[in-house]
Residue, then its C-alpha position, 0 to 999 in steps of 0.5 A: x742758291x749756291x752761295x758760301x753758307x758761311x757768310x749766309x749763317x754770318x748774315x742770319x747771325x747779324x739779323x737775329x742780332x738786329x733783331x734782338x736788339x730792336x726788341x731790347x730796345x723796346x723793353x728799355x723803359x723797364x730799366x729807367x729810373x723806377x718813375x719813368x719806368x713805372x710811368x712807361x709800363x702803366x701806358x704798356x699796360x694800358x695798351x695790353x688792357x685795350x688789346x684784351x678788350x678787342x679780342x673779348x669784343x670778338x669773343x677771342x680767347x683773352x690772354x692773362x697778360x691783357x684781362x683787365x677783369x682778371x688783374x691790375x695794372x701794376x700786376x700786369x707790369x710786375x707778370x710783364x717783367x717777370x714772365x717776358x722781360x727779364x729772362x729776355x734781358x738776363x740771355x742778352x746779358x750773357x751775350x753782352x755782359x756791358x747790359x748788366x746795368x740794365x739787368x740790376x736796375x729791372x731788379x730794382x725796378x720790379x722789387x719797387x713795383x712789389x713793395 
């Protein structure tokens, strides 16, 4: 209360930064080499798959993303990357344009999983 609201606008950029950049880092296995990554989203994947079927044991409605009966799991990982993933990383990469590298290599990565 009563503080410069300079520095408090200062302080909520650099935690919406912080936060940014956690969540980033959580998407990284996408950019990997296309073994590694299609390994990693197969696990995500997984973990999605076992998130749908609790909400269907509690009769909750079940996300697209988490429907083991509606999809696959390289569809899911292809939905992930093209729904979440890449315009979230493609935004932090008109922040930070030194994460293109990452940006072209979940292009490569998302074009293999579609083959």
């Amino acid at each position: 209360e009563g503080g410069d609201p300079e520095e408090a606008a200062k302080d909520l950029d650099i935690g919406l930064r912080m936060a940014v950049l956690v969540k980033l880092s959580d998407m990284a296995y996408l950019c990997r080499w296309f073994d590694d990554a299609r390994a990693w989203g197969e696990k995500a994947a997984e973990e999605m798959q076992r998130q749908g079927d609790a909400e269907r044991a509690l009769d909750m409605t079940v996300n697209r993303l988490c429907d083991r009966t509606r999809t696959t799991a390289a569809q899911i990982q292809i939905d992930f990357i093209t729904t979440v993933a890449e315009p979230f990383i493609s935004a932090c990469c008109s922040a930070w344009p030194v994460l293109h590298p990452m940006s072209n290599k979940l292009s490569i990565n998302l074009s293999l999983l579609n083959e």
